[in-house]
SEFI-554881 format. One record per residue (C-alpha): x, y, z. Coordinates in nm, 2 decimals, padded with zeros to 4 digits. Example, Ala and Ser with C-alpha at 12.3 -4.5 7.8 and 13.67 -1.06 7.14 Angstrom:
! SEFI-554881
<<01.23; -00.45; 00.78>>;
<<01.37; -00.11; 00.71>>;
END
This chain:
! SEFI-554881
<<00.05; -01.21; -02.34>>;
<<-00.33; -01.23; -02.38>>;
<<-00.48; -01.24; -02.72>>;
<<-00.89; -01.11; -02.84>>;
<<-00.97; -01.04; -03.15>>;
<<-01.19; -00.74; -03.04>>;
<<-00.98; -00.55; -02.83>>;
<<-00.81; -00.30; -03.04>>;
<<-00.44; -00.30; -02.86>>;
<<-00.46; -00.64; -02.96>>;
<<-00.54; -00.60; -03.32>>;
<<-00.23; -00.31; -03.33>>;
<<-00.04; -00.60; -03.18>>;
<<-00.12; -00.85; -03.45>>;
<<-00.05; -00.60; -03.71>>;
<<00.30; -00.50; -03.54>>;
<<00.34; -00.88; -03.57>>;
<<00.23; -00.98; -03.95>>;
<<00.48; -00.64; -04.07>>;
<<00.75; -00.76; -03.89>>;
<<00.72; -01.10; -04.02>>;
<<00.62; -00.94; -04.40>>;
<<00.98; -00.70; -04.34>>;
<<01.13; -01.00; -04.17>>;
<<01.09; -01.21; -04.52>>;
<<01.27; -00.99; -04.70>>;
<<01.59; -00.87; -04.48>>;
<<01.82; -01.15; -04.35>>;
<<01.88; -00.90; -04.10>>;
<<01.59; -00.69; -03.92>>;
<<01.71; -00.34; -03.95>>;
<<01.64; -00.13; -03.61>>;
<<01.45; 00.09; -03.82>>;
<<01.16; -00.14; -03.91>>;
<<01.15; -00.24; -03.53>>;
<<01.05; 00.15; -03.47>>;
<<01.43; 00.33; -03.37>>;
<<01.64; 00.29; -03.09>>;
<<01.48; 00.24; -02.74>>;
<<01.09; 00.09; -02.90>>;
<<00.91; -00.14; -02.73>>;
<<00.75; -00.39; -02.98>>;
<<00.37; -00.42; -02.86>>;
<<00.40; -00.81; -02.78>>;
<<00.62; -00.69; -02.52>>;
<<00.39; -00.43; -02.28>>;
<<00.20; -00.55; -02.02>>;
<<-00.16; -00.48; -02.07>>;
<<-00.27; -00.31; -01.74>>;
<<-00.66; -00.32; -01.63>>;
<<-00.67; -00.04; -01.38>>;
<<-00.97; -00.07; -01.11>>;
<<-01.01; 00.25; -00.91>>;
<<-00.94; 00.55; -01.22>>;
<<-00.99; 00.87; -00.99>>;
<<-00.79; 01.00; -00.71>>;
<<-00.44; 00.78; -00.66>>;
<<-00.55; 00.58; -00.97>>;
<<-00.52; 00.83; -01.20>>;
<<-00.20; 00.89; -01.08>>;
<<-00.08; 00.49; -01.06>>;
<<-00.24; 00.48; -01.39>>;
<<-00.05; 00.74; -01.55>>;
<<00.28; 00.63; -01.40>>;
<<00.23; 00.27; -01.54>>;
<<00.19; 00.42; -01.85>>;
<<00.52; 00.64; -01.82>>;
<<00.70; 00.32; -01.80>>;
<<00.68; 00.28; -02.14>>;
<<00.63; -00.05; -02.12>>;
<<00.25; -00.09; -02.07>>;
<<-00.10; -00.02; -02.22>>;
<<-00.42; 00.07; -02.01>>;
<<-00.62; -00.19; -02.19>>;
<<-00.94; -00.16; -01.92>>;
<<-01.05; 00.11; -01.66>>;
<<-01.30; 00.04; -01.38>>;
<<-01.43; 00.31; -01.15>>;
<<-01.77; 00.32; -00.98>>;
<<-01.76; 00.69; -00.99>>;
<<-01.75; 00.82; -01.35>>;
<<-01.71; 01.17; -01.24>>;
<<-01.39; 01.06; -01.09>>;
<<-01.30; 00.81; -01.36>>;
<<-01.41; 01.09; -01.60>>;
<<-01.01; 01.24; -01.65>>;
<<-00.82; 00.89; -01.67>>;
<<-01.10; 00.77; -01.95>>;
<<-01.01; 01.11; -02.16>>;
<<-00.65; 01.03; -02.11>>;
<<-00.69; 00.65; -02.22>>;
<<-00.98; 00.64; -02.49>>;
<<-00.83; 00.34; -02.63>>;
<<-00.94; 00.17; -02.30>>;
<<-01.26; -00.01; -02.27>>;
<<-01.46; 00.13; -01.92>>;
<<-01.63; -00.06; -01.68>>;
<<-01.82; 00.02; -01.37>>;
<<-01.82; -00.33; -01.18>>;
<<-01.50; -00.48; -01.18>>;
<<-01.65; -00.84; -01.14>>;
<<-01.81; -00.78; -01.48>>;
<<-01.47; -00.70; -01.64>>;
<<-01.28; -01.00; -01.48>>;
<<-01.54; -01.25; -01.62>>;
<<-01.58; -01.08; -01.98>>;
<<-01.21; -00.98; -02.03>>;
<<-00.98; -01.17; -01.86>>;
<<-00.77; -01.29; -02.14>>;
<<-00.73; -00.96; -02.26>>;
<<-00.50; -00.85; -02.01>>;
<<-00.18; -00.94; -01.76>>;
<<-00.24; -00.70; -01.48>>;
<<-00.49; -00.56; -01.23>>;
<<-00.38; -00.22; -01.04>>;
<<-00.58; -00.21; -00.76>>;
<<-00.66; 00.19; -00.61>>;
<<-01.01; 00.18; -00.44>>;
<<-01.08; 00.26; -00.07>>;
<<-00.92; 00.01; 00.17>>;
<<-01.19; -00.24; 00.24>>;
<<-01.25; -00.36; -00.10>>;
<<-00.86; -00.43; -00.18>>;
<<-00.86; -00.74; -00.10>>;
<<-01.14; -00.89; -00.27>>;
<<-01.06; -00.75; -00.62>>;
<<-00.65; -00.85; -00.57>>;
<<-00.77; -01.20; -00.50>>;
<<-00.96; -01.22; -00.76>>;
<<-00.72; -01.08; -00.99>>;
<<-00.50; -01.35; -00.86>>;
<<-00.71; -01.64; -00.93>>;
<<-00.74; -01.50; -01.25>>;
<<-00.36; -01.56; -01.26>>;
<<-00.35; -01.17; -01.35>>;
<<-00.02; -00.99; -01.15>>;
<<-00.12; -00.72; -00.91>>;
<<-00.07; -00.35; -00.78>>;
<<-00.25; -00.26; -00.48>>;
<<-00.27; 00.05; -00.32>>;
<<-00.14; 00.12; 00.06>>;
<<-00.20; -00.07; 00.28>>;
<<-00.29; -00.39; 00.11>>;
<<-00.59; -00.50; 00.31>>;
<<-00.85; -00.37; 00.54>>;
<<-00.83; -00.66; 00.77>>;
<<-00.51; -00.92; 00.93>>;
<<-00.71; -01.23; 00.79>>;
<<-00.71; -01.04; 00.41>>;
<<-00.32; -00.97; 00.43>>;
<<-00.28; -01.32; 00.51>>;
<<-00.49; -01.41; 00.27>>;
<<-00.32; -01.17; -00.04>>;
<<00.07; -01.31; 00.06>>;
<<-00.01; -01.70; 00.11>>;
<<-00.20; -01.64; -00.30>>;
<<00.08; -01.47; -00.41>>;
<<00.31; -01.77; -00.38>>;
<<-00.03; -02.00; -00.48>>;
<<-00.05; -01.84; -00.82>>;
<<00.28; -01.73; -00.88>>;
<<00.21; -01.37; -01.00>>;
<<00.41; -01.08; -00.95>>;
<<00.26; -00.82; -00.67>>;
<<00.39; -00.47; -00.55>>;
<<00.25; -00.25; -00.26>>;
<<00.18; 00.12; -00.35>>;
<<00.43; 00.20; -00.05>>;
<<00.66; 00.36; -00.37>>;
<<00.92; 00.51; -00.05>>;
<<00.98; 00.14; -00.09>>;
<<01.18; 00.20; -00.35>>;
<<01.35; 00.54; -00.27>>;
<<01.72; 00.56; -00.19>>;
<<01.67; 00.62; 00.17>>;
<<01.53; 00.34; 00.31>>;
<<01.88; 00.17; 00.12>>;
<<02.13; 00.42; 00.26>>;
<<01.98; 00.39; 00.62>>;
<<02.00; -00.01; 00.60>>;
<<02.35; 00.00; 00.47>>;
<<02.44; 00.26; 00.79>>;
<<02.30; -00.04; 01.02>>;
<<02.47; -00.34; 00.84>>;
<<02.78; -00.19; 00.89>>;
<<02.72; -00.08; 01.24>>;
<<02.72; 00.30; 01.25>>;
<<02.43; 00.30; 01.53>>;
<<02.49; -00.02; 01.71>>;
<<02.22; -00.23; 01.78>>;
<<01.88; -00.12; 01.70>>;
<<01.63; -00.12; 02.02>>;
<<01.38; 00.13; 01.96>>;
<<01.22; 00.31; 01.70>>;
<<00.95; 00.59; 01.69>>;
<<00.73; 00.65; 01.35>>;
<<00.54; 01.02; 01.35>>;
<<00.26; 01.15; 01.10>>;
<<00.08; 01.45; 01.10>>;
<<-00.24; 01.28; 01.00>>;
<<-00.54; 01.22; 00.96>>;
<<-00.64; 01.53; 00.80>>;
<<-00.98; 01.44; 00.78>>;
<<-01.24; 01.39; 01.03>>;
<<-01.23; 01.13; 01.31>>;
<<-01.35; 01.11; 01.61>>;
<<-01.67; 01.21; 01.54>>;
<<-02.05; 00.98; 01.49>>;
<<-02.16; 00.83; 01.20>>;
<<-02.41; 01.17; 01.05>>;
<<-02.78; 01.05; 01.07>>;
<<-02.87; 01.29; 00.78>>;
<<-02.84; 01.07; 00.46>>;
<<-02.78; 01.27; 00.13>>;
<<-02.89; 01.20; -00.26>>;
<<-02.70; 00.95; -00.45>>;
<<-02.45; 01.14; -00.74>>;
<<-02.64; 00.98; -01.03>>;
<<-02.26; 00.90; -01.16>>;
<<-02.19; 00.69; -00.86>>;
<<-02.26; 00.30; -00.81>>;
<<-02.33; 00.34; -00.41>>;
<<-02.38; -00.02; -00.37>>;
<<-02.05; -00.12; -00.61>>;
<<-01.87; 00.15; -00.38>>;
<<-02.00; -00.03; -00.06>>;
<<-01.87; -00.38; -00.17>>;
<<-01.74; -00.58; 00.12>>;
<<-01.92; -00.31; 00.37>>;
<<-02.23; -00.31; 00.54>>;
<<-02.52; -00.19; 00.40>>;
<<-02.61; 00.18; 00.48>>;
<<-02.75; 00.49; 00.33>>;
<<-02.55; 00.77; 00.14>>;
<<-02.43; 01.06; 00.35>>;
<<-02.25; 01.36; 00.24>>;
<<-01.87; 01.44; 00.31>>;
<<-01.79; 01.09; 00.29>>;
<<-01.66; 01.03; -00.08>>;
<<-01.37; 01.08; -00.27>>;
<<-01.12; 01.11; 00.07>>;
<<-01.29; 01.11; 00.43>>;
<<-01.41; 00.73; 00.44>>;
<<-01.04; 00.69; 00.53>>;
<<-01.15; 00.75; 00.90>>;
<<-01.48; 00.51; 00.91>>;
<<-01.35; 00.16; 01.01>>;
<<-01.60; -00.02; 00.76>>;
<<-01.42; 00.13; 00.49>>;
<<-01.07; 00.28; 00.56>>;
<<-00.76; 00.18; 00.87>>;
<<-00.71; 00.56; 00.94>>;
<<-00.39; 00.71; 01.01>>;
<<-00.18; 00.43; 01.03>>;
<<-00.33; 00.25; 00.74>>;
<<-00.25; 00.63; 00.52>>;
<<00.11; 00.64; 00.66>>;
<<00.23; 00.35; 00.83>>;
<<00.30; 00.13; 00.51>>;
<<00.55; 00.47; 00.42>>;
<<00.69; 00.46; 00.77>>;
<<00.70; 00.19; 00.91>>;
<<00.85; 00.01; 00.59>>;
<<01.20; 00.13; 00.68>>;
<<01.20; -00.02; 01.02>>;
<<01.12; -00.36; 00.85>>;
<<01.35; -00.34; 00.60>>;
<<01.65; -00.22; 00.76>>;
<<01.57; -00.45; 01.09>>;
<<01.41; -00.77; 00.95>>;
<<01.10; -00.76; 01.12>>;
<<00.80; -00.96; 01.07>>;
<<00.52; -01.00; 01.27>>;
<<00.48; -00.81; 01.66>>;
<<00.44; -01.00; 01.93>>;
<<00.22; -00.77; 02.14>>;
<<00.08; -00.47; 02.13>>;
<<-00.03; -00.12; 02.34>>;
<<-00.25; 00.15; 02.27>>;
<<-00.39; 00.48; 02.43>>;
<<-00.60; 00.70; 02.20>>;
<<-00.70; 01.07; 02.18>>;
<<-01.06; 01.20; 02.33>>;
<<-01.32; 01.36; 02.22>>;
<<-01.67; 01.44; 02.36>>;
<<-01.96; 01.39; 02.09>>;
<<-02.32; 01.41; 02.19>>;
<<-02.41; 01.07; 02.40>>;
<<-02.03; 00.93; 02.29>>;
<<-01.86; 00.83; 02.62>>;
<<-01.48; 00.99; 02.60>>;
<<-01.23; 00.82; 02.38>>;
<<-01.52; 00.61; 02.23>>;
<<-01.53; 00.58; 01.91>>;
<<-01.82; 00.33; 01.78>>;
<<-01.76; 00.38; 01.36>>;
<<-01.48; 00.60; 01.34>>;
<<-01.08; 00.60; 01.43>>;
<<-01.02; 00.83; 01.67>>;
<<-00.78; 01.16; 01.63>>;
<<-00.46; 01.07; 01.78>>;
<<-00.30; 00.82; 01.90>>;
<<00.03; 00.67; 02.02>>;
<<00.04; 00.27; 01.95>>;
<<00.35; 00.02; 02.11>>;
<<00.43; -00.26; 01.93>>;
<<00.71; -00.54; 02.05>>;
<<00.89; -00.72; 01.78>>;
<<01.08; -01.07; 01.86>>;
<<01.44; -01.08; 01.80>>;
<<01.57; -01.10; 01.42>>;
<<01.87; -01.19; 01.24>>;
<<01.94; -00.82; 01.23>>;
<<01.90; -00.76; 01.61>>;
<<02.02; -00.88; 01.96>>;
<<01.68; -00.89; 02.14>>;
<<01.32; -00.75; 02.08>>;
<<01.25; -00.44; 01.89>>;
<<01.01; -00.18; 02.05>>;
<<00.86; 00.02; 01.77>>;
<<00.62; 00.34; 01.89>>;
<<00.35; 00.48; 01.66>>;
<<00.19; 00.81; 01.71>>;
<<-00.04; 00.99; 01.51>>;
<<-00.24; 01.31; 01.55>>;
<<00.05; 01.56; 01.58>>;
<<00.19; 01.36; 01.88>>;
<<00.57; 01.35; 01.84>>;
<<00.87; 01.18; 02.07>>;
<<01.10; 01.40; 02.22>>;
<<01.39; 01.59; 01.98>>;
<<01.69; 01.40; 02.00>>;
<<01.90; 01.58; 02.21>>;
<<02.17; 01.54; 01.94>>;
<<01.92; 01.73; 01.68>>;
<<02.04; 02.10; 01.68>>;
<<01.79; 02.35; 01.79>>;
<<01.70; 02.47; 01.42>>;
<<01.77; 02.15; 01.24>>;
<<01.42; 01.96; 01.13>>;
<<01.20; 01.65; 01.32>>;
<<01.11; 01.48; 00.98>>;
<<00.91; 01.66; 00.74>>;
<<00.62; 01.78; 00.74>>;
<<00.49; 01.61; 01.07>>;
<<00.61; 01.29; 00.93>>;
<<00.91; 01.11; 01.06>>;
<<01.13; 00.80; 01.13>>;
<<01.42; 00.76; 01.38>>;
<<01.61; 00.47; 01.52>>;
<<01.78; 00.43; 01.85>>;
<<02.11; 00.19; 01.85>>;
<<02.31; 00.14; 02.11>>;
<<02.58; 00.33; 01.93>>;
<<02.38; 00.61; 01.75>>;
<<02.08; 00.72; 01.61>>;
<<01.92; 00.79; 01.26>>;
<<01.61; 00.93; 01.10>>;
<<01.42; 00.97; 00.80>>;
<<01.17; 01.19; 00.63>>;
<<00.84; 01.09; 00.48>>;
<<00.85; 00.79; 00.25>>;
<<01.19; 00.77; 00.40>>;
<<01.40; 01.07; 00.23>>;
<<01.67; 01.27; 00.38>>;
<<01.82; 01.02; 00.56>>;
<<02.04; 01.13; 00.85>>;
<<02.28; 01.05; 01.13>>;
<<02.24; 01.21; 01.41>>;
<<02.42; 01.44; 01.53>>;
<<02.34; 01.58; 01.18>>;
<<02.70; 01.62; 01.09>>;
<<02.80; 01.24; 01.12>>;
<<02.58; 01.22; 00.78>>;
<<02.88; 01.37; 00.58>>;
<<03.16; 01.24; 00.75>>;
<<03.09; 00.85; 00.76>>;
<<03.13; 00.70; 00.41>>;
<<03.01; 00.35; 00.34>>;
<<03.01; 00.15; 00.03>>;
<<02.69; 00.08; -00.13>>;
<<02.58; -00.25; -00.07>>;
<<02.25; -00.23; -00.17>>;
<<02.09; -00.16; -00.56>>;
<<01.89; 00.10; -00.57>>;
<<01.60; 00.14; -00.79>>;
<<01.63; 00.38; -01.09>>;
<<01.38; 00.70; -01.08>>;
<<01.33; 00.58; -00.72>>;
<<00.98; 00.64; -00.60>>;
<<00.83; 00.68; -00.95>>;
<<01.07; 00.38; -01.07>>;
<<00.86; 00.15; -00.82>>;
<<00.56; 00.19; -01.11>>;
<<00.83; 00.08; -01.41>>;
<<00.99; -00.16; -01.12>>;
<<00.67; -00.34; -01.13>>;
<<00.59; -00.35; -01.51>>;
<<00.91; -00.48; -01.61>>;
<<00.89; -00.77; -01.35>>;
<<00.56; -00.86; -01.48>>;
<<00.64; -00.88; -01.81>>;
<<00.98; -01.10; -01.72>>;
<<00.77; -01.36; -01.53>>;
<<00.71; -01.44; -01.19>>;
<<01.01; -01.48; -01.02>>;
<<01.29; -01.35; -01.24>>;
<<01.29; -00.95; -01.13>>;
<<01.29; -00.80; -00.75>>;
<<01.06; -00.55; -00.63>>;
<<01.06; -00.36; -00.36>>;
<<00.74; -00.44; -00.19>>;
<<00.63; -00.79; -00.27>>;
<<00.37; -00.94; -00.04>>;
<<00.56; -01.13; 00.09>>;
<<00.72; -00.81; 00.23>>;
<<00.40; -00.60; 00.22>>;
<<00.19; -00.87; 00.41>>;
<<00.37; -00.88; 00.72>>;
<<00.43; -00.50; 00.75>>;
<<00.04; -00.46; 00.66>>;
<<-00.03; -00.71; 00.93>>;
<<00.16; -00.53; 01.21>>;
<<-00.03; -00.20; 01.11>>;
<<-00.38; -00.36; 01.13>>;
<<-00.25; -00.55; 01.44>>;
<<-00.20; -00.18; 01.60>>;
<<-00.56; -00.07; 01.49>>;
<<-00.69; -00.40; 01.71>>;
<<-00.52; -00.22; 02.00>>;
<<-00.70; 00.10; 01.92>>;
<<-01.03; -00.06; 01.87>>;
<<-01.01; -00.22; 02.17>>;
<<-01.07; 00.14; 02.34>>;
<<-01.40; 00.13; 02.22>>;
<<-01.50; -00.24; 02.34>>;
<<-01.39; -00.10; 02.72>>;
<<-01.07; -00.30; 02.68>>;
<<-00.92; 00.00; 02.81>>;
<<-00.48; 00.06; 02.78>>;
<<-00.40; -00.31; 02.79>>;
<<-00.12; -00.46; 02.63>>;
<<-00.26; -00.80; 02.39>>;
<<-00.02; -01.05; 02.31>>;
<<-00.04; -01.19; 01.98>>;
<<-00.03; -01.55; 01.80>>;
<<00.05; -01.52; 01.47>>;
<<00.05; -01.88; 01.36>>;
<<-00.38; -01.85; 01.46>>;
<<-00.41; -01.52; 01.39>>;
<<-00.57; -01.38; 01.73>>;
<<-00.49; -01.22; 02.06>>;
<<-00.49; -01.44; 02.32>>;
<<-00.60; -01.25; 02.59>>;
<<-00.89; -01.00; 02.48>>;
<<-01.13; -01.25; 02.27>>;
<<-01.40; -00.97; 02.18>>;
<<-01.14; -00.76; 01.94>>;
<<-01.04; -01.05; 01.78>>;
<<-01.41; -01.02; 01.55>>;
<<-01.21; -00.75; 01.40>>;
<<-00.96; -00.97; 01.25>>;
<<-01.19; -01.06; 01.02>>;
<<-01.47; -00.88; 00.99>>;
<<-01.82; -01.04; 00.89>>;
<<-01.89; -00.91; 00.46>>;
<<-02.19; -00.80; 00.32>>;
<<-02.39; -01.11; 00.15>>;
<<-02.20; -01.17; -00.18>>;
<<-01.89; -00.98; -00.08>>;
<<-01.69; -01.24; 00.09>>;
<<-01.32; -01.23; 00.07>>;
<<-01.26; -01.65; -00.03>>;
<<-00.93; -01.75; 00.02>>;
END
């Protein structure tokens, strides 16, 4: 683990270290009691955790590192200390930064880890960093902003051999488990089509960028916040949560939900990366705004087709629909009357040739349809399941860190997460390509060059041109 004479973890962790050996020189055999009592965890064994983005989801990925028991926050980063403010209270211990490139350069041997919970468009930059710092990473749903990032994240994962986890924690949850160990043994037949619901966004979209800029919160770094995005002035309504439907800085709906929904369909079918891809989107009227046009922000709804080649785990291609907004498919006509789509306008279900299943949000409650076929088919678990499920996927994480790269699963490596995050931000070319009069066209996809082959102009969204001094190196 990393060593500074300054950092006071590290000087509790020499201390641990010189008592030990002082008890150590005078027992032949260490009692338990001078090691701290049943369950401790000696401090040269925690991960020290430098969490950028301490407000919002960080506090709470912050927090549930620390419940692990088998971490320290040794650094916070936040650009907004009125966000930051509750995390810092919680962690005083913890030095605070405001520019996460200044911590990486002062303090990189004082820590293993980086979690990684700022708005989408600046994942990537501070993961890869991370990385190259040979630091294990956390990063937030979905893992990038753009395809070209994603790729970018899973081929430096295997570079620098480092440990990395998605914040998709359904990844972890029992369901997604029990619904893949229905398909292995056959229960639905073979998989052909799947639908993915969410009641989201719950924020605006749709609407033009406002033209009415606002005063800077003097606790707020506007140009830190901006990173990777283009320059422009501060507007209201925009920070902590409604930049999620701006494409310079979030991947609306899908990129919210889609890593928690569409995760199962990977999993439990194999999938990788889509072939092709369909869009039609909800309209709006704004001002001079044409209908369904939607210069700098995702629109409201939409309902997105994506084709998946064959896998091991099916017979032919895989046609997975998306649909966001409120839009929903049709109730299985095996679903009673009364019974529950999902929950809480979120849902999975899969079409076999023999049956059908669904999930909840994050993929709980998983069922066989007709409803009562969930009770009366018993299969053998096949498939570990993560202890504490959704919260375990924090401890997951920590303890594969501190084993070494290599030597612990987790549930949402990139090289799981990647793909999936591709496939999302694949979907949002379709929906972008509303706005460049590309109209409801289907565009095939090559994923070894990373472009659609037959509508050039969306393809500058693939990778998106940074801000001077913000580009994303891989």
């Amino acid at each position: 683990m990393a060593e500074d004479s300054s950092n006071p973890l590290q000087k509790s962790r020499r201390g641990f270290i010189k008592n030990t050996a002082i008890a150590a020189a005078a027992f032949t055999i260490v009692p338990r009691f001078v090691l701290g009592g049943k369950g401790f965890t000696a401090p040269s064994d925690k991960l020290l955790i430098a969490g950028i983005g301490a407000g919002g989801k960080g506090e709470s990925d912050i927090a549930n590192f620390y419940k692990s028991g088998k971490s320290e926050i040794a650094f916070l980063c936040d650009v907004d200390d009125r966000r930051a403010a509750k995390t810092v209270s919680n962690f005083p211990k913890a030095k605070y930064y405001k520019d996460w490139r200044e911590l990486m350069d002062k303090e990189s041997k004082n820590f293993d880890a980086v979690s990684v919970s700022t708005p989408d468009h600046n994942h990537a930059i501070i993961a890869l960093a991370a990385m190259q710092h040979n630091k294990h990473v956390y990063v937030q749903k979905p893992l990038t902003h753009d395809i070209y990032e994603a790729r970018a994240l899973t081929n430096a994962a295997k570079q620098y051999k480092v440990v990395t986890q998605m914040g998709n924690q359904g990844s972890s949850n029992d369901g997604t488990r029990q619904l893949a160990e229905w398909y292995d043994k056959g229960i639905i037949g073979d998989v052909h089509t799947v639908y993915c619901w969410t009641n989201r966004p719950v924020w605006p979209q749709g609407i033009p960028w406002p033209t009415t800029k606002a005063e800077i919160p003097k606790e707020l770094d506007w140009n830190l916040w901006l990173g990777t995005a283009p320059y422009k002035d501060y507007v209201g309504n925009l920070i902590p949560f409604n930049w999620r439907g701006w494409w310079d800085y979030g991947t609306g709906a899908l990129g919210d939900m889609g890593c928690h929904l569409v995760e199962a369909p990977f999993r439990v079918l194999g999938l990788q990366y889509a072939k092709d891809v369909q869009a039609s989107v909800g309209s709006v009227y704004v001002g001079e705004f044409k209908q369904g046009v939607f210069p700098d922000s995702c629109p409201p709804s939409s309902h997105i087709t994506l084709t998946f080649p064959k896998t091991k785990k099916t017979k032919g291609d895989i046609t997975l629909h998306w649909m966001d907004g409120g839009i929903q498919p049709e109730r299985p006509e095996e679903l009673g009357a009364n019974e529950k789509f999902g929950d809480d306008g979120n849902g999975t279900l899969f079409i076999g040739t023999k049956g059908k299943m669904m999930a909840s949000t994050y993929s709980a409650d998983p069922l066989l349809l007709p409803t009562s076929r969930t009770k009366e088919v018993n299969v053998k678990q096949t498939i570990a399941r993560v202890p504490g499920q959704a919260d375990g996927h924090y401890a997951q994480w920590v303890e594969a860190c501190i084993a070494g790269y290599g030597k612990k699963e987790v549930s949402s490596p990139f090289e799981v997460a990647g793909p999936l995050t591709e496939a999302l931000l694949m979907a949002n070319l379709a929906v972008r390509g509303h706005d460049l009069k590309g109209g409801h066209i289907k565009m095939l996809w090559d994923n070894q060059n990373m472009k659609i082959t037959n509508f050039d102009e969306v393809n500058r969204f693939v990778k998106r041109d940074y801000r001077q001094g913000w580009a994303v190196k891989a």
